[in-house]
C-alpha distance (Angstrom), angle and dihedral (degrees) to the residues before:
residue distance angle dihedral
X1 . . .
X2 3.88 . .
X3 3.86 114.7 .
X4 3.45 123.1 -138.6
X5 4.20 95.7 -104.5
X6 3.71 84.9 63.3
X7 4.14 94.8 57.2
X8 3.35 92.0 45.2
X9 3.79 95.0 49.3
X10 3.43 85.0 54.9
X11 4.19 96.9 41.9
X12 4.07 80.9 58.7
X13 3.93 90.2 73.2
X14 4.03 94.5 53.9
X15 3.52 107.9 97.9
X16 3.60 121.6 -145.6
X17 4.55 102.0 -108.1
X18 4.18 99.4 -80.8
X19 3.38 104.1 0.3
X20 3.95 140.0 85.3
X21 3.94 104.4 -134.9
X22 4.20 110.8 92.3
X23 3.69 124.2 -116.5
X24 3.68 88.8 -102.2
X25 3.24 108.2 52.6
X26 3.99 84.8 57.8
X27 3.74 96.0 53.0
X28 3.58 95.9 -109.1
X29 3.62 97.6 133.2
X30 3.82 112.4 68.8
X31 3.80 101.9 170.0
X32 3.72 143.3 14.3
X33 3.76 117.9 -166.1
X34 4.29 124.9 -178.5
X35 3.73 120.8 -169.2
X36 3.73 106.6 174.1
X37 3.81 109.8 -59.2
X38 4.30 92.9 -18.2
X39 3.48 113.7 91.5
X40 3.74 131.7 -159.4
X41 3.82 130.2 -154.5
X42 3.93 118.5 175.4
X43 3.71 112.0 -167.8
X44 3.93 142.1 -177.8
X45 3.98 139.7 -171.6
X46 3.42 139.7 155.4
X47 3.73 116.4 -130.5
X48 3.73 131.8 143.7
X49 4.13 87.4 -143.3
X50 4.05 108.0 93.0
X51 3.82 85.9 -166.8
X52 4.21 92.1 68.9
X53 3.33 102.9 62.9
X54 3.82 102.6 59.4
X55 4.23 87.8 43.4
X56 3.76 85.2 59.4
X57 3.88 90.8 41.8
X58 4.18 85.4 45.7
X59 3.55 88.3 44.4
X60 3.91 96.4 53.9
X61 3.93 89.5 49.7
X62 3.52 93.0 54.4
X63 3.88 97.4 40.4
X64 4.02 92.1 49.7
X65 3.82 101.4 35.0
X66 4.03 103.7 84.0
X67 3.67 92.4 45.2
X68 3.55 112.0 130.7
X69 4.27 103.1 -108.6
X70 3.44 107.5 15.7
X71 3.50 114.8 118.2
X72 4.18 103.1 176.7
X73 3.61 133.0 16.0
X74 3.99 124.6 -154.4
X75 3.59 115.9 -176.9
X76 4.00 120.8 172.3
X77 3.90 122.3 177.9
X78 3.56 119.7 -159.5
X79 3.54 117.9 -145.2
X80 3.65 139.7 -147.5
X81 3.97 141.1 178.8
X82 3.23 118.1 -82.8
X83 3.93 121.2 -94.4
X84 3.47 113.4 103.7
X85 4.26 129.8 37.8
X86 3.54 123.1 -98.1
X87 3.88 110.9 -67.5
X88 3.89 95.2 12.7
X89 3.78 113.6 160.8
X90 3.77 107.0 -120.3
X91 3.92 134.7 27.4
X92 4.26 77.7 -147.0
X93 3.24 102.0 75.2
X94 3.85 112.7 88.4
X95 3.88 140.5 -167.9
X96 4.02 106.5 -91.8
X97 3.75 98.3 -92.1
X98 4.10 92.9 -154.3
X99 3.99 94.2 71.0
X100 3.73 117.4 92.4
X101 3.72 101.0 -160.6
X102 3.42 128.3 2.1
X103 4.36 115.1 -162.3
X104 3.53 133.9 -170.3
X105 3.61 122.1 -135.7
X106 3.62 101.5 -158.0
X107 4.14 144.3 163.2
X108 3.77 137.0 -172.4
X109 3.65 86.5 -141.8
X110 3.61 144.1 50.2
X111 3.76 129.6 -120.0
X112 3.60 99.1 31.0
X113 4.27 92.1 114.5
X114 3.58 87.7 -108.0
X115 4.44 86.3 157.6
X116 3.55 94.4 44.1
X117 4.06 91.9 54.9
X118 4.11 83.0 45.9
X119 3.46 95.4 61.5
X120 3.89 98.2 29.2
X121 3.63 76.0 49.8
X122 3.77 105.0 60.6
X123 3.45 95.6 33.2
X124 4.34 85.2 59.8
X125 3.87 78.3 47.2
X126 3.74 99.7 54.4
X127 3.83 88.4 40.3
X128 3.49 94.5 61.2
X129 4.14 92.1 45.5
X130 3.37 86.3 55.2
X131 4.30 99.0 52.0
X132 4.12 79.4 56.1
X133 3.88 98.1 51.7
X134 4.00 86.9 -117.3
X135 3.81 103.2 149.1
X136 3.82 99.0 -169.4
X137 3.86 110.9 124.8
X138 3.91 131.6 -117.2
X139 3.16 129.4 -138.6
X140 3.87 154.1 -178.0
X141 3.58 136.3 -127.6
X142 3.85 120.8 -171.3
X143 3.45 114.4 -160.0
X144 3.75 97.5 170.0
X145 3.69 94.1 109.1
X146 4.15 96.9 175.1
X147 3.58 87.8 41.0
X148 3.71 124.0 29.4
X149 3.67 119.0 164.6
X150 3.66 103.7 156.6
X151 4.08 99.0 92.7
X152 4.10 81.4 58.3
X153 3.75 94.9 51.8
X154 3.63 95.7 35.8
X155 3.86 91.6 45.5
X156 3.68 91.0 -128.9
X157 4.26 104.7 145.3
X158 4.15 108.0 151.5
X159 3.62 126.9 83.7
X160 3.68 124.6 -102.0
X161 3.66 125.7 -111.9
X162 3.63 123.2 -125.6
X163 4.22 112.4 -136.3
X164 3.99 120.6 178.8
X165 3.82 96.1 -2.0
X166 3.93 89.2 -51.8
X167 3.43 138.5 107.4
X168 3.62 120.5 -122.7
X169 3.54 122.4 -144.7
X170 4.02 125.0 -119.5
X171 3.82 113.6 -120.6
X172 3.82 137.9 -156.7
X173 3.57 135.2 155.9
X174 4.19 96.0 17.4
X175 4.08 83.1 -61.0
X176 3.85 122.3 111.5
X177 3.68 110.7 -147.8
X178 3.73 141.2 -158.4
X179 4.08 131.9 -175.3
X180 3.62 150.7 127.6
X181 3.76 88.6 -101.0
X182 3.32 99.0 76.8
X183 3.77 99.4 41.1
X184 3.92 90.9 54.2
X185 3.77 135.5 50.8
X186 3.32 117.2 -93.8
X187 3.40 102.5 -117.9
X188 4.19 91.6 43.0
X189 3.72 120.7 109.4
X190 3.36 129.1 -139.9
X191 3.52 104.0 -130.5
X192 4.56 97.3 172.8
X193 3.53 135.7 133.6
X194 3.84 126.9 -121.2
X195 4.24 94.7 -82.6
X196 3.40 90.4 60.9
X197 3.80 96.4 50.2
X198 3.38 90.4 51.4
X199 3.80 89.9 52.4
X200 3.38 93.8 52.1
X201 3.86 94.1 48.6
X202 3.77 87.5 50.7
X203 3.78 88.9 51.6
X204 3.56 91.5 50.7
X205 3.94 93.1 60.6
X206 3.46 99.1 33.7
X207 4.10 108.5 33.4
X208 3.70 100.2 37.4
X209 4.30 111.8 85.3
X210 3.56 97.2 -138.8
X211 3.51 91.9 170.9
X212 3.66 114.0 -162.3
X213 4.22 121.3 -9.5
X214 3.36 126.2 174.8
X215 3.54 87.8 -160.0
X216 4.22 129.3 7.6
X217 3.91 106.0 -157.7
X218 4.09 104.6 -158.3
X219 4.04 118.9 -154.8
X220 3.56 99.4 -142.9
X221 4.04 112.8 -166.1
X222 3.98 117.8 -123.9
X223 3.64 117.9 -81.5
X224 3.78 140.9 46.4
X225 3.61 102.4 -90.3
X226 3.82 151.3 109.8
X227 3.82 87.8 -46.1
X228 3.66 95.2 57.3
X229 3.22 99.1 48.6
X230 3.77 105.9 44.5
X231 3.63 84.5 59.4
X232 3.76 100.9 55.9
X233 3.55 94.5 41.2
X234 3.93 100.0 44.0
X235 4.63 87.8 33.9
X236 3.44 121.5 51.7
X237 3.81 98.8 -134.3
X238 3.71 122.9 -153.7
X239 3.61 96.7 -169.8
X240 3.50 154.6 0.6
X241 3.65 131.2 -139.8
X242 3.69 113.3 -163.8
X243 3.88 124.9 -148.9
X244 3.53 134.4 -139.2
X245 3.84 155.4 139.4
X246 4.02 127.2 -129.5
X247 3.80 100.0 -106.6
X248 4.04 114.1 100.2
X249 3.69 89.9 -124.9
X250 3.81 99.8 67.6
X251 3.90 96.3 29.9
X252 4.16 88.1 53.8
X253 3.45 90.8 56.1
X254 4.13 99.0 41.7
X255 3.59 87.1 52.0
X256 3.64 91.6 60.7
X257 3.92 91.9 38.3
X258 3.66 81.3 49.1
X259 3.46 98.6 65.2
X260 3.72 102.1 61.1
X261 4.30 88.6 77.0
X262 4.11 75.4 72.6
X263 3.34 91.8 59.4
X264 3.74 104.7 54.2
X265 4.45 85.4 31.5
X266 3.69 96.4 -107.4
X267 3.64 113.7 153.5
X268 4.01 117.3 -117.9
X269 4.15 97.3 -130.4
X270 4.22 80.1 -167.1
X271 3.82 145.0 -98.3
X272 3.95 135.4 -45.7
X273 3.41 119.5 -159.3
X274 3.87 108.5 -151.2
X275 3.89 122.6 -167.4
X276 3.76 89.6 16.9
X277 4.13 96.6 155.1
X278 3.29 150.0 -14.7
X279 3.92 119.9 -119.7
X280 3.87 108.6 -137.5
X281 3.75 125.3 170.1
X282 4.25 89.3 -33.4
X283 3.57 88.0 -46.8
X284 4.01 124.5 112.0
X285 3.94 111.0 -139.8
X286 3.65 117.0 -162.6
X287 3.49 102.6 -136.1
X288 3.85 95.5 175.6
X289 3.62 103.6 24.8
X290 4.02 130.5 -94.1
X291 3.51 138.8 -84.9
X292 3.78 104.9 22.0
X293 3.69 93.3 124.2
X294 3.66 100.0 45.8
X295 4.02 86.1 51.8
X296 3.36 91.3 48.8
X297 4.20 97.3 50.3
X298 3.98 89.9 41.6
X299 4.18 88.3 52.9
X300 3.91 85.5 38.6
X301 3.72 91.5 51.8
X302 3.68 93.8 -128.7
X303 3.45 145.6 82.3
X304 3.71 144.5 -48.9
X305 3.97 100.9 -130.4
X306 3.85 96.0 -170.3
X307 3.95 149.8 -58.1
X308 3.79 114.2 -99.4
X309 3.43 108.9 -163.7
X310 4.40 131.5 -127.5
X311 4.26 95.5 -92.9
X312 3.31 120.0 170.3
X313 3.53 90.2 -160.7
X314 4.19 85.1 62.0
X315 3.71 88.3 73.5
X316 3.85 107.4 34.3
X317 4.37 84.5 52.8
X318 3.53 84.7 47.6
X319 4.49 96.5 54.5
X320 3.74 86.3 40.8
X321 3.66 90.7 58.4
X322 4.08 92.9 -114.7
X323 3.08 114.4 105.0
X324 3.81 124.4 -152.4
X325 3.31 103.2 -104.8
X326 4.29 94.6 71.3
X327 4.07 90.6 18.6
X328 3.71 94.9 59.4
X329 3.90 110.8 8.1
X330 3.80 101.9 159.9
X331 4.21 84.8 53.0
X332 4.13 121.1 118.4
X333 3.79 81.7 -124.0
X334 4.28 102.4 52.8
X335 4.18 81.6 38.2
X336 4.22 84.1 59.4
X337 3.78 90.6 52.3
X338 3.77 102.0 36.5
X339 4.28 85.7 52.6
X340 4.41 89.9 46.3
X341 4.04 84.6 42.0
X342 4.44 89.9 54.8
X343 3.70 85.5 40.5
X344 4.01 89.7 46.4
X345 3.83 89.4 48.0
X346 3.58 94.6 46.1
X347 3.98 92.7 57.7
X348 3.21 100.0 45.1
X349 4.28 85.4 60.8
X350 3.32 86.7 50.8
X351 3.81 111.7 41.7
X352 4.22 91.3 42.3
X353 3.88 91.1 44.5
C-alpha cells in the first residue's frame, strides 16, 4: 500500500502548465486520500484558462500511474473564476476596482532595463494624460521583490503610512509607487521562498489604496515563475508589454518568457527593444546587434512598439531619481518612450473595448 507522503512526494514534481513552481507549493492540492491500491486526489484553483485544469488533472495521471501499488487513480479539480492565485487565502479579497488598466512590463531575461522602461514608461503615460486634461493618476507596482530598483529611479525614499487598515502608496513626480524597497532597509536582503512572494504580490494588489489609476504599470521580475503568476491570477491584466534588446540571445529567451501571458489569457500589447543603438556623430552603432525585437514581435504575433536608443543620460536620470522622460523631454531617448507610451495607450482602448 502507498502512503500518502509517497503521493505527495511525487505530486511535488508536477508543474503547474508553463511555469516552474509545483502544484503543491501553490496550494493546489487540498486532499490526498488511499484506500488500498485506489487513490484519491481532490484539487482546486482559480484560473480564468479552461485549458489548465485538465493539464494538471493529465499531469497527476501520468505522475501517479507507474507507482508501484496503485491500482486506480481519481483526480478531480475544482475550479473557480479567476481573481486570486492558486492557494490564495480568501475568495474576499478583490482586484482594486478604481484602476482602469493594469499592464505588465515583463522579460524572460535579465539585464535588458526592463525597470528603467517601467518607470520611463509611466511617467510617458502620465505625461500624455496630462496634455488631455485627464486627471486620473499613474502608478507603479514593483514586483521585483529580490531586486527592486524602482524607489531609486523614481526617487521615492520614505516609508509609507498605513490609513484604515491600508497601505498608502509613496508618490513623486505625479506617479504613485509601491515596492519592497521602501518597506526594507536598504542594505537588507530578501532572503524568502516562493509563498512569501506570492504573499507579498497579493498584498500589493489587495492592501495598497491605490485609489483611482488610469493606468497601473507593474515591474514584473525576469522569468516565468511564482511572481508572474500571482499577478495574473490575483490582477486582471489588460496587457502586456514585453522587453527586450536586439541581440538573439535575449530576444530567444523573451520570446519564450513571452509566451506564458498565453497561458493565463493576457494579451501581448507588443515588443520594446531596449539598448537598440548608440548615436555617434549622426551615425547609429549597434552596440548589441539588430533585429532582436522585430524577431521577437513577428514570433510573438504582435507588434514592435518602438526602438529606445543606448543613452547614457537614461541611466544617470534614472540614479538621480528623474527619469528621462521629464529630465530631458526634447531627447531621442524620452521621444522613443513618449511614441511606445501613445502606442501603449492606444492598445489598451482597443484590446479592453
Amino acid at each position: 500500500m502507498v502512503d500518502q507522503a509517497r503521493i505527495e512526494s511525487v505530486l511535488k514534481t508536477v508543474k503547474y502548465p508553463g511555469f516552474s513552481r509545483d502544484i503543491v507549493s501553490f496550494g493546489i492540492i487540498r486532499s490526498i486520500e488511499v484506500d488500498g491500491d485506489q487513490v484519491s486526489i481532490q484539487g482546486a484553483l482559480s484560473t480564468g484558462d479552461a485549458t489548465v485544469p485538465p493539464k494538471i488533472k493529465e499531469a497527476i495521471e501520468a505522475a501517479l500511474k507507474d507507482i508501484e501499488g496503485i491500482g486506480s487513480v481519481t483526480v478531480n479539480i475544482a475550479v473557480s473564476m479567476a481573481g486570486k492565485a492558486p492557494g490564495g487565502d480568501s475568495a474576499a479579497h478583490k482586484p482594486p476596482s478604481k484602476i482602469r488598466y493594469a499592464i505588465a512590463v515583463a522579460s524572460g531575461k535579465g539585464g535588458v532595463g526592463k525597470s528603467t522602461f517601467t518607470v520611463n514608461l509611466a511617467c510617458a503615460l502620465k505625461e500624455i494624460l496630462k496634455k488631455e486634461g485627464n486627471g486620473s493618476g499613474v502608478g507603479i507596482m514593483d514586483c521585483d521583490i529580490y531586486g527592486p530598483s524602482i524607489p531609486l529611479m523614481m526617487g521615492v525614499q520614505e516609508r509609507p503610512e498605513i490609513e484604515n487598515n491600508r497601505v498608502r502608496p509613496l508618490k513623486n513626480l505625479g506617479i504613485e509607487v509601491m515596492s519592497m524597497g521602501v518597506l526594507i532597509d536598504e542594505n537588507t536582503p530578501v532572503v524568502w521562498r516562493g509563498p512569501m512572494v506570492t504573499k507579498t504580490i497579493q498584498q500589493f494588489v489587495q492592501n495598497v489604496d491605490w485609489g483611482e489609476l488610469e493606468i497601473l504599470v507593474v515591474d514584473l521580475p525576469p522569468g516565468t515563475g511564482d511572481a508572474q503568476l500571482t499577478l495574473a491570477q490575483t490582477l486582471p491584466l489588460s496587457g502586456a508589454v514585453v522587453v527586450t534588446t536586439p541581440q538573439e540571445a535575449a530576444a530567444s529567451v523573451t520570446r519564450r518568457g513571452a509566451t506564458m501571458f498565453e497561458k493565463v489569457n493576457v494579451p501581448i500589447l507588443g515588443v520594446a527593444e531596449n539598448m537598440s543603438y548608440l548615436e555617434h556623430n549622426g551615425e547609429r552603432q549597434h552596440i548589441f546587434g539588430e533585429g532582436g525585437g522585430k524577431r521577437a514581435a513577428e514570433y510573438l504575433k504582435t507588434e514592435l512598439l518602438g526602438q529606445v536608443p543606448l543613452d547614457p543620460a537614461i541611466r544617470i536620470g534614472c540614479d538621480r531619481g528623474v527619469p528621462i522622460v521629464l529630465g530631458e523631454p526634447d531627447s531621442p531617448a524620452a521621444q522613443a518612450f513618449m511614441d511606445i507610451a501613445h502606442q501603449v495607450g492606444k492598445l489598451l482602448t482597443l484590446a479592453n473595448q
